[in-house]
Backbone of each chain as ProteinMPNN parsed JSONL, in Angstrom:
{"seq_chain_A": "XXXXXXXXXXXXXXXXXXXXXXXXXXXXXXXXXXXXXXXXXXXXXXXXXXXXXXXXXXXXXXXXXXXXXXXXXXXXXX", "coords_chain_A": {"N_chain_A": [[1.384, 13.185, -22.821], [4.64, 12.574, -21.455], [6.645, 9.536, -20.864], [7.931, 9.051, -18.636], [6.314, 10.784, -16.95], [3.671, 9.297, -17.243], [4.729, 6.958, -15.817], [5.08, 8.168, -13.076], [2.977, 9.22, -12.506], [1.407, 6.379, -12.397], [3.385, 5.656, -9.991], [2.88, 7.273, -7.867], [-0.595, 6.529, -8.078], [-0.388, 3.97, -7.084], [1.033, 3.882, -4.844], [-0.772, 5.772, -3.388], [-3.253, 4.102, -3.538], [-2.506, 1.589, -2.074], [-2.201, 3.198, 1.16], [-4.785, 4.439, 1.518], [-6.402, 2.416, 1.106], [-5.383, 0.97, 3.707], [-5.779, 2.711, 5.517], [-8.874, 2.959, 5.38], [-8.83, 0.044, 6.417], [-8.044, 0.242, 8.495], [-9.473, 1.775, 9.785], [-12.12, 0.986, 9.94], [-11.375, -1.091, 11.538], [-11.169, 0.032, 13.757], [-13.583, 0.788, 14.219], [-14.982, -1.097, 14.508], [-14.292, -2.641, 16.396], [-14.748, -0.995, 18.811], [-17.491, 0.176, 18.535], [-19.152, -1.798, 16.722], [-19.297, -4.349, 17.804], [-17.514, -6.563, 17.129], [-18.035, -6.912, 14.224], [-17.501, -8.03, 10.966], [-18.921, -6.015, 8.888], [-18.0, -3.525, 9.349], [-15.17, -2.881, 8.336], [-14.682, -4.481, 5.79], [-16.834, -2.287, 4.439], [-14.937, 0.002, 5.283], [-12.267, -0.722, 3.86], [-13.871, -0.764, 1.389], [-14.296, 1.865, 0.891], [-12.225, 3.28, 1.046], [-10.629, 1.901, -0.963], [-12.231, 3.045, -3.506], [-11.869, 5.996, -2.437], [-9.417, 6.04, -3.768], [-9.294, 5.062, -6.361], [-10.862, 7.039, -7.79], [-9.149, 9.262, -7.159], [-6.97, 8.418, -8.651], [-8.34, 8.326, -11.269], [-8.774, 11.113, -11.48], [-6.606, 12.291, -11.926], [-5.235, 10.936, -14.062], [-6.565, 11.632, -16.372], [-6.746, 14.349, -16.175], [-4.429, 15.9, -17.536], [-6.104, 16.16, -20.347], [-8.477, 17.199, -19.894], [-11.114, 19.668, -20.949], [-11.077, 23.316, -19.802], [-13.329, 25.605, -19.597], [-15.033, 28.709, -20.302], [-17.847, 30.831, -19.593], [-18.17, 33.709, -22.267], [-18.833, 37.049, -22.423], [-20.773, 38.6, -24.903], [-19.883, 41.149, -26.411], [-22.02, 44.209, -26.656], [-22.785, 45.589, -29.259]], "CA_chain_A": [[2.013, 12.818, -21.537], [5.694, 11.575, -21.57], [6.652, 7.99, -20.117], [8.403, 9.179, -17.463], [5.31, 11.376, -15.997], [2.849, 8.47, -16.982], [5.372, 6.084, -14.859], [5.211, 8.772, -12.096], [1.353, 9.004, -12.401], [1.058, 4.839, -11.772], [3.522, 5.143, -8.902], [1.993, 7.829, -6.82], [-1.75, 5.689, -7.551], [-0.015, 2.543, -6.035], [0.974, 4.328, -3.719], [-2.055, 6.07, -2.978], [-4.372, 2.931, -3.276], [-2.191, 1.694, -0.786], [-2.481, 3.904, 2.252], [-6.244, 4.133, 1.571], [-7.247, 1.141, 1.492], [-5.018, 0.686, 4.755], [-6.489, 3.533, 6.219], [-9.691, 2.753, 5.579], [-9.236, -1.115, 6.909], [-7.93, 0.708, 10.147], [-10.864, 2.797, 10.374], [-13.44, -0.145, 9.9], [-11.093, -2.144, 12.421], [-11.231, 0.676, 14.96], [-15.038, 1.055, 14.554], [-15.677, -2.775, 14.818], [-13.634, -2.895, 18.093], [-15.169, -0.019, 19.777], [-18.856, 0.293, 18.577], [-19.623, -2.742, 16.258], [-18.988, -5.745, 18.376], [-16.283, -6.967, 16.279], [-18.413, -7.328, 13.648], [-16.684, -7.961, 10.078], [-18.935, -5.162, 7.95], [-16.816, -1.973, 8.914], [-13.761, -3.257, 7.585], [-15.362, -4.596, 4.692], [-16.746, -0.344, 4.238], [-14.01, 1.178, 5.215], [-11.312, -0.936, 2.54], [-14.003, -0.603, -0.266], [-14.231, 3.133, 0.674], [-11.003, 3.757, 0.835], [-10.258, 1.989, -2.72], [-13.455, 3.612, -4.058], [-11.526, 7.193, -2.923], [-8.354, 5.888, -4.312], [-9.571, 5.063, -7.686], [-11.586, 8.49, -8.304], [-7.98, 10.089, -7.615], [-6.429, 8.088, -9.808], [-8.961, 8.647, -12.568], [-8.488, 12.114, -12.067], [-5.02, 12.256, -12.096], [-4.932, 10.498, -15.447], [-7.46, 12.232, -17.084], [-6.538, 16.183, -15.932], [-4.14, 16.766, -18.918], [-6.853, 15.788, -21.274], [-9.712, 17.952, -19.91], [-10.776, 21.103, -21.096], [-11.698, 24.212, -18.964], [-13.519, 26.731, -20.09], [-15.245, 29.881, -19.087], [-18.674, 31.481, -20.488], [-17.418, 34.711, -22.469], [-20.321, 37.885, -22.844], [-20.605, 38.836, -26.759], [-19.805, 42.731, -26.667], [-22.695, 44.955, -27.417], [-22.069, 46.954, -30.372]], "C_chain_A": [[3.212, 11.921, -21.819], [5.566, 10.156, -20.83], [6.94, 8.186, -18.997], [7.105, 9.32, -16.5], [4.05, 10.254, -16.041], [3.166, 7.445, -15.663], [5.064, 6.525, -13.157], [4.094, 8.78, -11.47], [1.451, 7.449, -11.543], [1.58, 4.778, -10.602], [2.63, 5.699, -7.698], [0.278, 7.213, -7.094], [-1.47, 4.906, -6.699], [-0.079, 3.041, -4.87], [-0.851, 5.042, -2.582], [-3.418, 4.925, -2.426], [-3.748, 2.484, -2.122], [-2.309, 2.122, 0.905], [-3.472, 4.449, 1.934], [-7.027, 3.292, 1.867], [-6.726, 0.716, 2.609], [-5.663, 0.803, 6.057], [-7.926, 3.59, 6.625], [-9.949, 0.833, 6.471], [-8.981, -0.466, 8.061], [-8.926, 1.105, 10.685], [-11.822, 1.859, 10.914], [-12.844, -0.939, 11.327], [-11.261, -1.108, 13.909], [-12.726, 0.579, 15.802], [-15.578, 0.0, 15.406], [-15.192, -2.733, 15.732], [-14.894, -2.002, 18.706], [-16.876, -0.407, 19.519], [-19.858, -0.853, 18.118], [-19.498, -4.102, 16.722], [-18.644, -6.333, 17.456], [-16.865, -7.434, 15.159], [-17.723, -7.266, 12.036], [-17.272, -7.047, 8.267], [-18.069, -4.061, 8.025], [-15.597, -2.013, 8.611], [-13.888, -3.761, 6.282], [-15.838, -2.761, 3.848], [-15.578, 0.017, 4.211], [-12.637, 0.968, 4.054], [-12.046, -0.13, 1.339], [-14.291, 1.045, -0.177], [-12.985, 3.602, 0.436], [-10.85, 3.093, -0.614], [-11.367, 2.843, -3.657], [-12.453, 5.411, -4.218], [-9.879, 7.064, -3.693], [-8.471, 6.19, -5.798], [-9.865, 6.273, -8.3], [-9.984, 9.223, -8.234], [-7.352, 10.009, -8.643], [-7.007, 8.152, -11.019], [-8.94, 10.132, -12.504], [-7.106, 12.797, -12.439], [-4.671, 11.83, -13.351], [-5.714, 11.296, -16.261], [-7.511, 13.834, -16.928], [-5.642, 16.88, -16.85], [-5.29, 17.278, -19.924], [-8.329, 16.793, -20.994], [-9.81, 19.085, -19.622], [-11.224, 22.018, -20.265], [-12.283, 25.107, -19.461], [-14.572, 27.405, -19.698], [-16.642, 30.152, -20.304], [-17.985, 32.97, -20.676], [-18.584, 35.808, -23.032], [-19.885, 38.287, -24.085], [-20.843, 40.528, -25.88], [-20.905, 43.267, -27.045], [-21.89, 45.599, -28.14], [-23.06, 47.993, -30.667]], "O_chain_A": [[3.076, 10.791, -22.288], [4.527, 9.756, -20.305], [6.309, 7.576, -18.134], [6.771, 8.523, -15.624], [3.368, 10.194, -15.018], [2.366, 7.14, -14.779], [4.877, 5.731, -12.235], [3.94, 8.495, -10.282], [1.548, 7.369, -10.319], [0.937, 4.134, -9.772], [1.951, 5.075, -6.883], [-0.35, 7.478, -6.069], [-2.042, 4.895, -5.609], [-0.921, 2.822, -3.999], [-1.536, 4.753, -1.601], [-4.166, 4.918, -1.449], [-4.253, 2.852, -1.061], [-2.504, 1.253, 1.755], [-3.135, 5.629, 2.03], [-8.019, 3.268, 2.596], [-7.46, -0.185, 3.017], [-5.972, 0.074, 7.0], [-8.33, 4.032, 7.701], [-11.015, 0.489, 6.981], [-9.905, -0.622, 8.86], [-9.296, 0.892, 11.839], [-12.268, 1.877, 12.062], [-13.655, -1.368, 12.148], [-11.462, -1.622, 15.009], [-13.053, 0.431, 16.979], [-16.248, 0.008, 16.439], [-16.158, -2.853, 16.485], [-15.951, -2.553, 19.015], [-17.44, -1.208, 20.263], [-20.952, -1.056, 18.645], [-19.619, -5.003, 15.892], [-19.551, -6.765, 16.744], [-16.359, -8.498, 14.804], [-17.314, -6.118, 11.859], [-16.75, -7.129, 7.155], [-17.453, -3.626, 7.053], [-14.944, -0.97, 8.661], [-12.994, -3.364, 5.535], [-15.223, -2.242, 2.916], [-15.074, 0.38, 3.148], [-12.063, 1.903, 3.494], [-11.536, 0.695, 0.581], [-14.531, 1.56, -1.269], [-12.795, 4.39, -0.49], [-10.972, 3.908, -1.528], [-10.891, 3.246, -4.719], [-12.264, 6.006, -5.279], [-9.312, 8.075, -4.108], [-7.99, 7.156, -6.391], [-9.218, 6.623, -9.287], [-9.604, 9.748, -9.281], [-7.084, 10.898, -9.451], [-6.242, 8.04, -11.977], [-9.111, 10.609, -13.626], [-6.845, 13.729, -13.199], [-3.687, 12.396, -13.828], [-4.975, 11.69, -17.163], [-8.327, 14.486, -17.579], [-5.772, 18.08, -17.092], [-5.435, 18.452, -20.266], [-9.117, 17.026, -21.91], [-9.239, 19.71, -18.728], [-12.151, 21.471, -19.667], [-11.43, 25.753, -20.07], [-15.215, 26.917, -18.768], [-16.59, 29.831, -21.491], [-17.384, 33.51, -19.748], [-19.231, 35.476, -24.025], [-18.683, 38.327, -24.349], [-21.684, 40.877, -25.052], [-21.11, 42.821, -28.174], [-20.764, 46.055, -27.941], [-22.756, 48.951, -31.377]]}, "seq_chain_B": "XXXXXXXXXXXXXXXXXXXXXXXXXXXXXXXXXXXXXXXXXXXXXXXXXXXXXXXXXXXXXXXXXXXXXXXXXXXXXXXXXXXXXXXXXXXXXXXXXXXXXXXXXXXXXXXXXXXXXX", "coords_chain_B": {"N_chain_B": [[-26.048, 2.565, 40.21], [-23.099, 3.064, 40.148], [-22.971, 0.519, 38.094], [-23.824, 2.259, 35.913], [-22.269, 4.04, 35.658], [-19.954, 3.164, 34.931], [-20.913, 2.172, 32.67], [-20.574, 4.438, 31.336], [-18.242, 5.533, 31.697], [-17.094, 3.419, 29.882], [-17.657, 3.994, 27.417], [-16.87, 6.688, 26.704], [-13.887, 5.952, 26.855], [-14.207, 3.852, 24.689], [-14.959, 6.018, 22.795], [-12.96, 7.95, 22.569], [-10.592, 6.571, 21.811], [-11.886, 6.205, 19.31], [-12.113, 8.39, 18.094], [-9.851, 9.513, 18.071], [-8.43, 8.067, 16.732], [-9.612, 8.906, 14.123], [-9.156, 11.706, 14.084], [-6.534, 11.232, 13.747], [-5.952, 10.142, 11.252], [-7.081, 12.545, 9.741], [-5.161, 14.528, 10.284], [-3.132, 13.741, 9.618], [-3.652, 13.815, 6.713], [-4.188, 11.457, 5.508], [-6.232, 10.212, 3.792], [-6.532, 12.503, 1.516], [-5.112, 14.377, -0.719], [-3.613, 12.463, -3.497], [-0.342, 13.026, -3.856], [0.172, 13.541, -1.054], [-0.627, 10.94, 0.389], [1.561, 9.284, -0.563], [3.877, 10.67, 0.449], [3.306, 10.402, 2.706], [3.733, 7.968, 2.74], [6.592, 7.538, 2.503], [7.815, 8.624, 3.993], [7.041, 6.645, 5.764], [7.985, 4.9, 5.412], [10.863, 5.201, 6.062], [10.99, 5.719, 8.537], [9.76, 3.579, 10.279], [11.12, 0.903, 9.881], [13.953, 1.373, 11.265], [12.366, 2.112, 14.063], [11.43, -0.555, 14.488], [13.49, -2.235, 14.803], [15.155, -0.817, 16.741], [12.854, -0.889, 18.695], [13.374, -3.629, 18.938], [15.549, -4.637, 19.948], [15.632, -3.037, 22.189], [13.838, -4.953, 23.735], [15.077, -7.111, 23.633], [17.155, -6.002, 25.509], [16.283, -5.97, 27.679], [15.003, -8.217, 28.227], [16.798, -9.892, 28.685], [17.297, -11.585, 26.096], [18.906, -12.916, 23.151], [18.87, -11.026, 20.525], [18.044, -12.842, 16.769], [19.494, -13.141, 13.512], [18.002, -10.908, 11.773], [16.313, -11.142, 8.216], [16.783, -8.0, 6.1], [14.845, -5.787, 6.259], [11.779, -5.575, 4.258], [11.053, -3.608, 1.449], [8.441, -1.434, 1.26], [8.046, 0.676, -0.447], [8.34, 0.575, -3.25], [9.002, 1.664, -6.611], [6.798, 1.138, -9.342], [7.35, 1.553, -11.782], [9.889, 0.738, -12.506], [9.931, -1.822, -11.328], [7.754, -2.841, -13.351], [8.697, -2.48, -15.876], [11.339, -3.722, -15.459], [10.671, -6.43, -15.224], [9.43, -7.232, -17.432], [11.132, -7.161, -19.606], [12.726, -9.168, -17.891], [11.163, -11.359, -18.889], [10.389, -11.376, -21.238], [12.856, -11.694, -22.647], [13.236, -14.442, -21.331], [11.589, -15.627, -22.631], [12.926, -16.002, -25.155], [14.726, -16.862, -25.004], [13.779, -19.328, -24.894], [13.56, -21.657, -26.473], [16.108, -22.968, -27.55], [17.195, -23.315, -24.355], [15.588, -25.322, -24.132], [16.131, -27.261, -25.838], [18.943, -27.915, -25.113], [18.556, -28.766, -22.494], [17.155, -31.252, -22.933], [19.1, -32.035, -24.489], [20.852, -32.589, -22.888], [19.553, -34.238, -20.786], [19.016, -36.352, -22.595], [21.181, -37.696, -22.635], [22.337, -38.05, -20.005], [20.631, -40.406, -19.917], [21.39, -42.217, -21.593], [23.702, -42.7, -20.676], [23.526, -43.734, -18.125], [22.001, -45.67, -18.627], [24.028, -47.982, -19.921]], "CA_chain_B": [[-25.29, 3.941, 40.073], [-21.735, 2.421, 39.785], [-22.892, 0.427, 36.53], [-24.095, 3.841, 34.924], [-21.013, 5.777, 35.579], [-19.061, 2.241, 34.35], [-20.467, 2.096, 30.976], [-20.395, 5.642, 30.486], [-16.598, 5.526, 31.487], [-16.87, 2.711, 28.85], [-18.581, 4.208, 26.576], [-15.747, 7.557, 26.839], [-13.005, 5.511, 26.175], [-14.365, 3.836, 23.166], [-15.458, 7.401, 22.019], [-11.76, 8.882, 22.436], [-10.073, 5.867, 20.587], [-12.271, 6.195, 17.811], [-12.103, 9.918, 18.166], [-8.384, 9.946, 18.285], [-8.064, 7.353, 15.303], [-10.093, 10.052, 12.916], [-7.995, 12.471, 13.694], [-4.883, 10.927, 13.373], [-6.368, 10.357, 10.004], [-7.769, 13.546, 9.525], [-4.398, 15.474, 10.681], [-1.992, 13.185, 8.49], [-4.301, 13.579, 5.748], [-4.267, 9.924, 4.611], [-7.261, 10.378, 2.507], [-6.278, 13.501, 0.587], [-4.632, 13.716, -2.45], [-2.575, 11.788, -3.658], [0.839, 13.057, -3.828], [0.346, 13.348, 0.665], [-0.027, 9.545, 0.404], [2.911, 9.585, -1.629], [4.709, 11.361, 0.955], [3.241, 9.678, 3.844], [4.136, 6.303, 2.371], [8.002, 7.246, 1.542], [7.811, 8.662, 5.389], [7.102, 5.407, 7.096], [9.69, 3.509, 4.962], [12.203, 5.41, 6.71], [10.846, 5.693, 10.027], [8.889, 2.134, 10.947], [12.241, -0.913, 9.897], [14.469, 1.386, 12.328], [11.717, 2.219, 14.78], [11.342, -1.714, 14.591], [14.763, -2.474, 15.314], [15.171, -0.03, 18.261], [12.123, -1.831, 19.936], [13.646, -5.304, 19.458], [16.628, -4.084, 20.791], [14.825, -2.842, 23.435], [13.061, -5.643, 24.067], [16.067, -8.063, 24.093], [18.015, -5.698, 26.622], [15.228, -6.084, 29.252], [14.655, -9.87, 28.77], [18.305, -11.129, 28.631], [17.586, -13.266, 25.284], [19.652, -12.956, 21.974], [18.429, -11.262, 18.944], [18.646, -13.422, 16.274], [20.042, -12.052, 12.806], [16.912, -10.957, 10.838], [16.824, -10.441, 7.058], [16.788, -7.272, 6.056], [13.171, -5.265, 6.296], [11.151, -5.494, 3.16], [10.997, -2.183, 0.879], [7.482, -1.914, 0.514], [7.384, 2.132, -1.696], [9.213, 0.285, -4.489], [8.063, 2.213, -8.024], [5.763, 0.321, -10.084], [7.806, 1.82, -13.137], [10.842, 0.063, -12.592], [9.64, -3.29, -11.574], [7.568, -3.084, -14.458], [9.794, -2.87, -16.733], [12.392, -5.196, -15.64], [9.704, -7.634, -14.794], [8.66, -7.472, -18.727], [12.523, -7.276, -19.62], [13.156, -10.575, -18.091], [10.283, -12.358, -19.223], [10.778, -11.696, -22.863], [14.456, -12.75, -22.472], [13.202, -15.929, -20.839], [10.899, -16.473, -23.759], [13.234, -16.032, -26.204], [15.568, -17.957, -24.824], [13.314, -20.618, -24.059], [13.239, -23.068, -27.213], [17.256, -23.21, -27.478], [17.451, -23.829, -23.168], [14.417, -26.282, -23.471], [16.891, -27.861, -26.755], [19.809, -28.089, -24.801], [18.281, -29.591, -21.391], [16.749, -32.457, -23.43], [20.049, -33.128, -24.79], [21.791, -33.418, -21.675], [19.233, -35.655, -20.217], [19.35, -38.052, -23.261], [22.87, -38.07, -22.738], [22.377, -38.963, -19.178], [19.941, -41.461, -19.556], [22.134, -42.803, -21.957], [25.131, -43.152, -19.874], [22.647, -44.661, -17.074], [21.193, -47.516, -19.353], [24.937, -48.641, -20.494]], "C_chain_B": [[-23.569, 3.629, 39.562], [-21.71, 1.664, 38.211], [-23.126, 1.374, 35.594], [-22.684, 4.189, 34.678], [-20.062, 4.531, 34.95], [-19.363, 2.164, 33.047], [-20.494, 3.185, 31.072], [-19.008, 5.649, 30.6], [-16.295, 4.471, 29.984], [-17.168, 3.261, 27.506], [-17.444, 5.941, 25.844], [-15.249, 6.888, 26.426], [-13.089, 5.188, 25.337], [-14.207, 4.797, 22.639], [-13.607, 8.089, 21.7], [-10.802, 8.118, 21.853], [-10.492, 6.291, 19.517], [-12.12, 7.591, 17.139], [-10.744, 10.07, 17.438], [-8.031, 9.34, 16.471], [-8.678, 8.408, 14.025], [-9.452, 11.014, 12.725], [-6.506, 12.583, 13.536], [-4.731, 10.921, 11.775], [-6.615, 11.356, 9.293], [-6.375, 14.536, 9.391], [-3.414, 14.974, 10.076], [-2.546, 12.996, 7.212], [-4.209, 12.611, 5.009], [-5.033, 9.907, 3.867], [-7.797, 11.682, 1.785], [-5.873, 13.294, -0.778], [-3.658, 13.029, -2.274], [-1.016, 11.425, -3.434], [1.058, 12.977, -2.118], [0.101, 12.278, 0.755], [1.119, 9.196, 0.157], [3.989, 9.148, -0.505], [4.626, 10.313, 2.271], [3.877, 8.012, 4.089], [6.103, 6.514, 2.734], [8.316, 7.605, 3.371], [8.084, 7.57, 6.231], [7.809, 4.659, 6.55], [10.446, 3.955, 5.63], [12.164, 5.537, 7.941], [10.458, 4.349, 10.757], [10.255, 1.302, 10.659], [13.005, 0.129, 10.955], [14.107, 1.852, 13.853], [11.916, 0.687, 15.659], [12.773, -2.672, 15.451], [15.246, -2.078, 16.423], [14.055, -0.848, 19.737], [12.62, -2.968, 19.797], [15.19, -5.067, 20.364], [16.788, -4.037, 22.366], [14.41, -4.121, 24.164], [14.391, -6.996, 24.3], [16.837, -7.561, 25.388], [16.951, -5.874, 28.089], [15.088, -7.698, 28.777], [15.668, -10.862, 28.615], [18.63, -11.678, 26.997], [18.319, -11.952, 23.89], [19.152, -12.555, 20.865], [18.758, -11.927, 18.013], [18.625, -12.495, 14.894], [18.719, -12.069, 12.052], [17.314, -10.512, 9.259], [16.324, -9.187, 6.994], [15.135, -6.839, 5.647], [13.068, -5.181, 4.573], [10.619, -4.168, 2.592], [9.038, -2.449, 0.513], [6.839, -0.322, -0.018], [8.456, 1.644, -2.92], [8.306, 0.674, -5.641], [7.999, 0.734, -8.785], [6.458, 0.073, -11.169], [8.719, 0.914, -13.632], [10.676, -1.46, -12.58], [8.934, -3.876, -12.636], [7.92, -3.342, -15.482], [10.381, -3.867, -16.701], [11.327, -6.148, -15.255], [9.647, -7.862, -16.26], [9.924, -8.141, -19.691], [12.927, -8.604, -19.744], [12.289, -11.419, -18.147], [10.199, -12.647, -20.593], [11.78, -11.992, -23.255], [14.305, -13.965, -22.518], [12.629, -16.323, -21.993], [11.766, -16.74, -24.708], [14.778, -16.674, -26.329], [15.323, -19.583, -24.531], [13.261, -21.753, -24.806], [15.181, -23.834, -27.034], [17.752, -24.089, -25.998], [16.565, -25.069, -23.084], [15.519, -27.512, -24.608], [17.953, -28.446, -25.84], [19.679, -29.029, -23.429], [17.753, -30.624, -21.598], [17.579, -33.031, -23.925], [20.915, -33.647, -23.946], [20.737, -34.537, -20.941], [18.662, -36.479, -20.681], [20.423, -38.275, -22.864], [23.077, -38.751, -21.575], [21.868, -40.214, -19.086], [20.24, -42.698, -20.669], [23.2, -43.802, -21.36], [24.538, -43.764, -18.972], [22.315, -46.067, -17.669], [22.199, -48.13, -19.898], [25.023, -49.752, -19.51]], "O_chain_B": [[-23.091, 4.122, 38.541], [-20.893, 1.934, 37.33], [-22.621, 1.288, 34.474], [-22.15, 4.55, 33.629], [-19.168, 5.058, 34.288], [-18.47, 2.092, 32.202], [-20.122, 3.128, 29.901], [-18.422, 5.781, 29.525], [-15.418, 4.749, 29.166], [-16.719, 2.676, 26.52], [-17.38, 6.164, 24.635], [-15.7, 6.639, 25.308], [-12.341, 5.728, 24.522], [-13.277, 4.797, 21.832], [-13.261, 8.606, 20.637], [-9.96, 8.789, 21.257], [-9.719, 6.762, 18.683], [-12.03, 7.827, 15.934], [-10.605, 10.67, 16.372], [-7.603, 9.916, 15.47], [-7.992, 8.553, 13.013], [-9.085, 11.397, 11.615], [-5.68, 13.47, 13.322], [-3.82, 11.437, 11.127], [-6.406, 11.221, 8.088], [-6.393, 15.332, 8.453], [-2.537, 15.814, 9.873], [-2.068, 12.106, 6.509], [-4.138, 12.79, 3.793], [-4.577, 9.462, 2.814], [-8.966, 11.952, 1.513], [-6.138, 12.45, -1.634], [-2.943, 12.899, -1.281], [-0.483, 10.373, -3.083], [2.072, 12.378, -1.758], [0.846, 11.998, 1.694], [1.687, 8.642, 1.098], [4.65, 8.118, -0.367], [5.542, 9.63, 2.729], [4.249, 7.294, 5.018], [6.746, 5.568, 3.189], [9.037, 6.814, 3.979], [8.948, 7.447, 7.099], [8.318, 3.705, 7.137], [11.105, 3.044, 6.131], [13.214, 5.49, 8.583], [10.934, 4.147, 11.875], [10.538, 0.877, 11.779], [12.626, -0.313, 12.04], [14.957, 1.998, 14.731], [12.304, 0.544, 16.818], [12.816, -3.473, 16.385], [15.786, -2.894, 17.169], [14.241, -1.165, 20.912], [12.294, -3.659, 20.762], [15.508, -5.554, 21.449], [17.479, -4.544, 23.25], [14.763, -4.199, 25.341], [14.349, -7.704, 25.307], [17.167, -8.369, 26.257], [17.206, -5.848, 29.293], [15.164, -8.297, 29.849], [15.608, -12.083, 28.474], [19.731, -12.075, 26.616], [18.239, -10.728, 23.784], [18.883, -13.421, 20.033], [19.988, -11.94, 17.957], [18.026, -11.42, 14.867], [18.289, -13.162, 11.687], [18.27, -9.788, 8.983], [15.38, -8.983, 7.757], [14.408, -7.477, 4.886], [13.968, -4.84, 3.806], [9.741, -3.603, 3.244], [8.515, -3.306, -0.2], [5.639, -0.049, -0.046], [9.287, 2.419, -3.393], [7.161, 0.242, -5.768], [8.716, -0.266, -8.822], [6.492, -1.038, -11.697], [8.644, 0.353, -14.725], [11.088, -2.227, -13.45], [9.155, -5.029, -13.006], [7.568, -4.344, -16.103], [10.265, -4.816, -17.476], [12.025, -6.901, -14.576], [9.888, -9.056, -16.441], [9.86, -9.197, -20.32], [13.299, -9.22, -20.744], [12.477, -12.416, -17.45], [10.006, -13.75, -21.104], [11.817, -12.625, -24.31], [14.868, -14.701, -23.327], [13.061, -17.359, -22.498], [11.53, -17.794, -25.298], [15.581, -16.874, -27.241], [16.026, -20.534, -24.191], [12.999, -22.823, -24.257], [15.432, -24.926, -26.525], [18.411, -25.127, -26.067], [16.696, -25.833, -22.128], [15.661, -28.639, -24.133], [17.86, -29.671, -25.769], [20.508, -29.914, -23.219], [17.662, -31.321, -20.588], [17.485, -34.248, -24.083], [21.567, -34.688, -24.024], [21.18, -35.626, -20.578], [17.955, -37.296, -20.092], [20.616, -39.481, -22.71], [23.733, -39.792, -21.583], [22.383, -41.086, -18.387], [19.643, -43.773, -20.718], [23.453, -45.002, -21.465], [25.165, -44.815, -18.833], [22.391, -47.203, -17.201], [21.783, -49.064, -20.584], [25.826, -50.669, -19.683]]}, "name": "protein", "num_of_chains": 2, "seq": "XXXXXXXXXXXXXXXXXXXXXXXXXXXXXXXXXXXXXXXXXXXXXXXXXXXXXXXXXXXXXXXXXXXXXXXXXXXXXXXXXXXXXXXXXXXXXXXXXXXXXXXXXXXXXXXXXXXXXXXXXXXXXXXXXXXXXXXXXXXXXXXXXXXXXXXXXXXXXXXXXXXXXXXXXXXXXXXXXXXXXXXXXXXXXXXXXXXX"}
């Protein structure tokens, strides 16, 4: 992996962690208004879910050059 | 009968906020992959500081008063790559400039505290 595309990798995580973990404090803050009497677990959930799905992207995103694919192949009768 | 049909009206509206908020989520795929964060991010840099500006605008022409001059909106999809770098850039500069500048600012303020104690 060149520097450039590693560089490119880290920004789109930032980014990503970013508007996840946003998304998910919105969520938690929507919930807690409406259903949770403003209580301060679903914003607590919904950040560490959202970084939770951040991270897994970003570990696969780094790690998808590097891993191999491969197929079962039937041995020919002869 | 009137409190029934009041929380259930209550009880609706919650439901179609929270409703609405999932699929605003759901339909701007904020928690997809990656690169549609990406996108979504580089999106609201260019739409939200002159959105922002239009409502204060707004908001000054209906209440008479004076915008005052604001500084300029804060970039916040700045790459990682770049600040990284020059962040590292000018910190190993600073170090390695740092015995010579720390030399030179101890000799100017013997020199002052020289010229003070004459």
């Amino acid at each position: 992996m060149s520097e450039s595309e590693l560089g490119r990798k880290w920004d789109r995580c930032m980014a990503d962690t970013v508007v996840k973990i946003g998304t998910g404090f919105g969520l938690g803050l929507v919930f807690s208004l409406t259903f949770f009497k403003r209580r301060m677990w679903p914003l607590a959930f919904g950040s560490g879910m959202g970084l939770g799905m951040a991270y897994s992207n970003c570990q696969h995103d780094f790690q998808a050059p590097y891993l191999l694919h491969g197929k079962y192949v039937k041995e020919e009768e002869q | 009968m009137v409190p029934r049909v009041w929380s259930l009206m209550r009880f609706l509206i919650k439901g179609s906020v929270a409703g609405g908020a999932v699929y605003l989520v759901y339909d701007q795929e904020l928690l997809g992959p990656s690169d549609k964060s990406q996108a979504v991010l580089q999106k609201a840099e260019e739409v939200v500081p002159p959105a922002m500006y239009q409502f204060g605008q707004y908001v000054c022409e209906q209440t008479g008063l004076k915008m005052p001059q604001l500084p300029a909106p804060a970039k916040f999809n700045f790459h990682i790559r770049d600040t990284w770098n020059s962040g590292i850039i000018t910190v190993m500069s600073a170090l390695s400039v740092a015995p010579s500048k720390a030399r030179e600012y101890s000799r100017e303020g013997w020199a002052y505290l020289k010229e003070r104690t004459k």
